[in-house]
C-alpha positions in Angstrom: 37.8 39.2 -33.7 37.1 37.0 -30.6 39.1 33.9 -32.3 42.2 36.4 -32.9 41.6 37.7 -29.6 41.9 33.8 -28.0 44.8 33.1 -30.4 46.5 35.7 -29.2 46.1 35.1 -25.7 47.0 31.3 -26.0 50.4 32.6 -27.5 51.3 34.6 -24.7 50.1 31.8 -22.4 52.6 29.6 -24.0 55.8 32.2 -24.6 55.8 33.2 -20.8 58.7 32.0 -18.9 61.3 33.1 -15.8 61.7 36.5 -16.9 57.8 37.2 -15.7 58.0 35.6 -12.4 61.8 37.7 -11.7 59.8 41.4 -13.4 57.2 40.7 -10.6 60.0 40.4 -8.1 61.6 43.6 -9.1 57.8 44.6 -8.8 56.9 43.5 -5.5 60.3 44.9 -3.9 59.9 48.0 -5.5 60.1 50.8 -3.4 58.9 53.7 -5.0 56.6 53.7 -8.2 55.2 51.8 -10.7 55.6 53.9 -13.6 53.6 53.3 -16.6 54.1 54.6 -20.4 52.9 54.3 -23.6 50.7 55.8 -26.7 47.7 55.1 -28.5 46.2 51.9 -27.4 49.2 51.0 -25.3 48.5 54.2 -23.5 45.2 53.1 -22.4 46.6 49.3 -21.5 49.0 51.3 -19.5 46.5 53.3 -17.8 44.7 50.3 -16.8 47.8 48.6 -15.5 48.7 52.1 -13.0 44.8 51.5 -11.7 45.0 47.7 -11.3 48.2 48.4 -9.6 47.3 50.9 -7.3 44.0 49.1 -6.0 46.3 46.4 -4.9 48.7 48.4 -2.8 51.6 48.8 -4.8 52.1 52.8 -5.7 51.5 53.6 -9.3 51.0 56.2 -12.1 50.5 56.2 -15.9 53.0 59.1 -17.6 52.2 59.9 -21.0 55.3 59.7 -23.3 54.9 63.2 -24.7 54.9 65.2 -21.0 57.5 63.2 -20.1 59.6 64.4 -22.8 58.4 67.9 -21.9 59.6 68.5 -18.0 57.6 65.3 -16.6 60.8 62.5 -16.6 60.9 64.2 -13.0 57.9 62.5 -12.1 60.1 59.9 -12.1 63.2 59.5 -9.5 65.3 56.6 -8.1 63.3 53.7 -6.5 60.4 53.7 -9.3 60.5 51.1 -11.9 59.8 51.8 -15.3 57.3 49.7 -17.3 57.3 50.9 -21.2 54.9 49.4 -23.3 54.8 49.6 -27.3 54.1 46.5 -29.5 56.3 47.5 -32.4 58.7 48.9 -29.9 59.3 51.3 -32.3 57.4 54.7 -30.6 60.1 57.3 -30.9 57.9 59.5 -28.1 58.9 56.4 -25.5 62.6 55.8 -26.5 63.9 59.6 -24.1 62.1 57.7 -21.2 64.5 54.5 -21.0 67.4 56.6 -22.2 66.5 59.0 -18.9 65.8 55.3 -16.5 69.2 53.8 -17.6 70.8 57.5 -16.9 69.3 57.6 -13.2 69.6 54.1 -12.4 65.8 53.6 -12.9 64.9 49.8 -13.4 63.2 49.5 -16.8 60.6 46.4 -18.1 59.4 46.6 -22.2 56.5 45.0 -23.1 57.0 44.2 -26.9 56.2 42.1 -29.6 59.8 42.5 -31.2 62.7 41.4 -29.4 65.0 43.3 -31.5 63.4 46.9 -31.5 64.6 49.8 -29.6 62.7 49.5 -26.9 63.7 46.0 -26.5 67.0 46.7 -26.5 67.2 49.6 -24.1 65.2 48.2 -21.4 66.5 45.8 -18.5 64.3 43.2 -18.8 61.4 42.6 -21.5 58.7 40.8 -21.6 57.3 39.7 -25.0 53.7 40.2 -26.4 52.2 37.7 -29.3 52.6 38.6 -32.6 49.7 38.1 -34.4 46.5 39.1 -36.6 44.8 42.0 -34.7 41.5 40.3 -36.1 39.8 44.1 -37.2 38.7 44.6 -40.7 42.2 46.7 -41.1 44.9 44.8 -39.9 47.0 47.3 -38.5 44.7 48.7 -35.7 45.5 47.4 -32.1 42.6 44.6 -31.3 44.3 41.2 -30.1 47.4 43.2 -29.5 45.6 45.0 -26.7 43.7 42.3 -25.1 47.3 40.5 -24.7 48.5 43.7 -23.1 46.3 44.0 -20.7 46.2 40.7 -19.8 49.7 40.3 -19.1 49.5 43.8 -16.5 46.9 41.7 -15.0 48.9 38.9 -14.6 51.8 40.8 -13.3 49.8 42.5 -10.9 48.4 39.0 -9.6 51.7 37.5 -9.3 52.9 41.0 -7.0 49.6 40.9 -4.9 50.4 36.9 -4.1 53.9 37.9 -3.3 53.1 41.0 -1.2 50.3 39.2 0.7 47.6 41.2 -0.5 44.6 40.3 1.3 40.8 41.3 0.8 41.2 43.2 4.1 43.3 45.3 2.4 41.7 45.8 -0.6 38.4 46.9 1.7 41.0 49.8 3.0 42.0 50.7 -0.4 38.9 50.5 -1.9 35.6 52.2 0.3 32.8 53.0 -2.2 31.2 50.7 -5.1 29.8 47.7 -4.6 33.3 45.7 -3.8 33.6 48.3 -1.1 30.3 47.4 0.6 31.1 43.5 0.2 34.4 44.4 2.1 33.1 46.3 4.7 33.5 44.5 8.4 30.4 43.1 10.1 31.3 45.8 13.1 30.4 48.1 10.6 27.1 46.8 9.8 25.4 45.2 13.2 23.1 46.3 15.3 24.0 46.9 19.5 23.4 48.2 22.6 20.0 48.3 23.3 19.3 46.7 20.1 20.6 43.6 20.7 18.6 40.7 21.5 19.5 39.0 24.8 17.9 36.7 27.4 19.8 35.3 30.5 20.3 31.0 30.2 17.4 30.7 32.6 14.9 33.1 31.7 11.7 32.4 31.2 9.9 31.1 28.0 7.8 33.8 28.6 10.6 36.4 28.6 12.8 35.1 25.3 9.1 36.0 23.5 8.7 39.4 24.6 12.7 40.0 23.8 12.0 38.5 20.2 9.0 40.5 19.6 10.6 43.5 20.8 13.7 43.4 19.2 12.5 42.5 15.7 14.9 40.0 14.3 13.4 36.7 15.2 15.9 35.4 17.2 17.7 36.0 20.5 21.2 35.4 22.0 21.4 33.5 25.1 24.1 34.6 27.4 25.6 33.1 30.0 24.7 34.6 33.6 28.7 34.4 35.1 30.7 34.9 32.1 28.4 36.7 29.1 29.7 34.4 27.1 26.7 33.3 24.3 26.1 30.3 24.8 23.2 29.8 22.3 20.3 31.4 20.1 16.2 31.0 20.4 14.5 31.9 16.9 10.9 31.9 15.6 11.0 28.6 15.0 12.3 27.1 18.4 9.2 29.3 19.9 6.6 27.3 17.1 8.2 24.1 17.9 7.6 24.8 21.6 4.8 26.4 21.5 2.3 24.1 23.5 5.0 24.3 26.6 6.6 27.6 26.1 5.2 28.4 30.0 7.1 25.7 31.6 10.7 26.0 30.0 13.6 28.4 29.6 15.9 29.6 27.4 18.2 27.2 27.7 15.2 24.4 26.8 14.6 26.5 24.3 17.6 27.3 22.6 19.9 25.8 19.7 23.4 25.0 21.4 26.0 25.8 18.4 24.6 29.2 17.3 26.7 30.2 13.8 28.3 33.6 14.8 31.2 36.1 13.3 33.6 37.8 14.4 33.8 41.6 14.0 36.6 41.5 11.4 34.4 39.5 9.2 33.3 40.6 5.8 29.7 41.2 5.0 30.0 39.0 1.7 31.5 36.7 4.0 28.8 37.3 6.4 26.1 37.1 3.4 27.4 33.3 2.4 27.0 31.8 5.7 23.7 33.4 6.1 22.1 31.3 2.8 24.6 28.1 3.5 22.4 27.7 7.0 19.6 29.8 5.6 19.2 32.2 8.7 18.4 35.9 8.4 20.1 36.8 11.4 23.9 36.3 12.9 25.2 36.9 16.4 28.7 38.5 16.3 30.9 37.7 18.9 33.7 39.5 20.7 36.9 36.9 20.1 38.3 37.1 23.3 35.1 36.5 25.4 32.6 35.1 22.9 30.4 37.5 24.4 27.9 38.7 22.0 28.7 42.5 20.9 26.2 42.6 18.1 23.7 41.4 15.4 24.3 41.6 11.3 20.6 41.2 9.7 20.3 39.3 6.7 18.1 42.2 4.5 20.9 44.6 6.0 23.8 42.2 4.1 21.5 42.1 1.2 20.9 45.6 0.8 24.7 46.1 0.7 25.2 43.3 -1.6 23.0 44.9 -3.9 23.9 48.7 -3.6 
């Protein structure tokens, strides 16, 4: 199964051309739907495509062959495109669908393995599936086939999020809960401020960057400029150990490390998460991006909890 699975993949690989790259024009410029259609196990590839579709910005919906051909065609109107999917290209139930696209001016895309079937020949473009064996004890149920389905929605949908711009800021909107929500979520989200920020003045007192530390919690403290607010550096645990024996007789600025790694509040918390173990720190000021005044604090067990969640 898994070498007729690879086979069949390498074959699409290698029978792709220009008629991809212009279907994920028409794609991307659509401006309606994505309509999705097909049965059986093309039904579910098609399924999958409408989600994959739809998490990337681009409006979509799977319509199953049969309602369509029972009052649903209206779910389709002009502006969608139509993407039919049916490796024999032979499933009457699909056929009323491009007949009702090419009556109402409806783009329409096949995805076959036969160039000469119905399908194929009633759609505006089509985009051709390996044929192959579907690597099952019985030949004839959909394995290999569905595998290179699937893959090529995902390709399509790859080549219409690179063309529309689709950014991971946008996928954060689009997708809120689950774990690749969390990763998404901004840093402004996730800090800690107000009176829970850490913050000395540059010339405080050694004496007075300890008690903020131990008082706050986080092991570290901003350092803020007296004139502007701008921050200006950070005082951890271990700048107090390394001072320790003249932690009376210095100040912050002594004290402090002068190129602080910060964020700004746009920042991911997976982004946020990476630069925490690159500089292994467990704490990170965030910064305002006009000022570079320090508006808050992400903690490194708060980016790990949502990494894990």
């Amino acid at each position: 199964m898994f070498d007729s699975a690879v086979d069949s993949l390498v074959a699409l690989r290698d029978s792709l051309g220009a008629e991809l790259l212009i279907v994920a024009r028409h794609l991307a410029e659509c401006k309606g739907r994505i309509v999705f259609t097909g049965m059986g196990k093309s039904g579910i590839a098609a399924r999958k495509m409408a989600a994959t579709f739809a998490s990337l910005g681009k409006p979509a919906l799977f319509l199953h062959a049969a309602d369509a051909a029972h009052g649903d065609l209206g779910k389709m109107c002009g502006g969608d495109v139509l993407v039919a999917i049916s490796v024999s290209g032979e499933t009457r139930s699909i056929l009323p669908l491009l007949h009702y696209a090419r009556d109402s001016g409806i783009l329409s895309v096949a995805m076959t393995a036969r160039l000469d079937s119905s399908l194929a020949r009633q759609a505006d473009y089509v985009l051709e599936l390996p044929v192959g064996h579907e690597g099952g004890p019985i030949a004839s149920v959909p394995m290999a086939s569905t595998v290179a389905t699937i893959t090529l929605g995902d390709a399509l949908a790859a080549l219409v999020a690179n063309r529309n711009s689709f950014s991971a800021s946008d996928l954060a909107v689009l997708h809120p809960g689950g774990r690749i929500g969390q990763k998404l979520r901004p840093v402004r989200l996730l800090m800690h401020a107000g009176a829970r920020l850490p913050l000395v003045a540059s010339d405080a007192p050694g004496s007075v960057v300890v008690d903020e530390i131990t008082s706050k919690g986080f092991g570290i403290t901003g350092v803020v400029d007296a004139a502007s607010g701008e921050l200006i550096g950070v005082v951890s645990d271990g700048d107090l150990r390394r001072n320790l024996a003249r932690i009376g007789t210095v100040d912050a600025t002594t004290l402090m490390n002068p190129h602080p790694v910060t964020l700004l509040p746009h920042e991911t918390a997976d982004h946020a998460l990476d630069l925490a173990r690159a500089h292994r720190i467990t704490a990170i000021f965030v910064t305002d991006p006009a000022s570079a005044a320090p508006v808050g604090l992400v903690d490194l067990q708060d980016l790990l909890r949502v990494s894990i969640d």
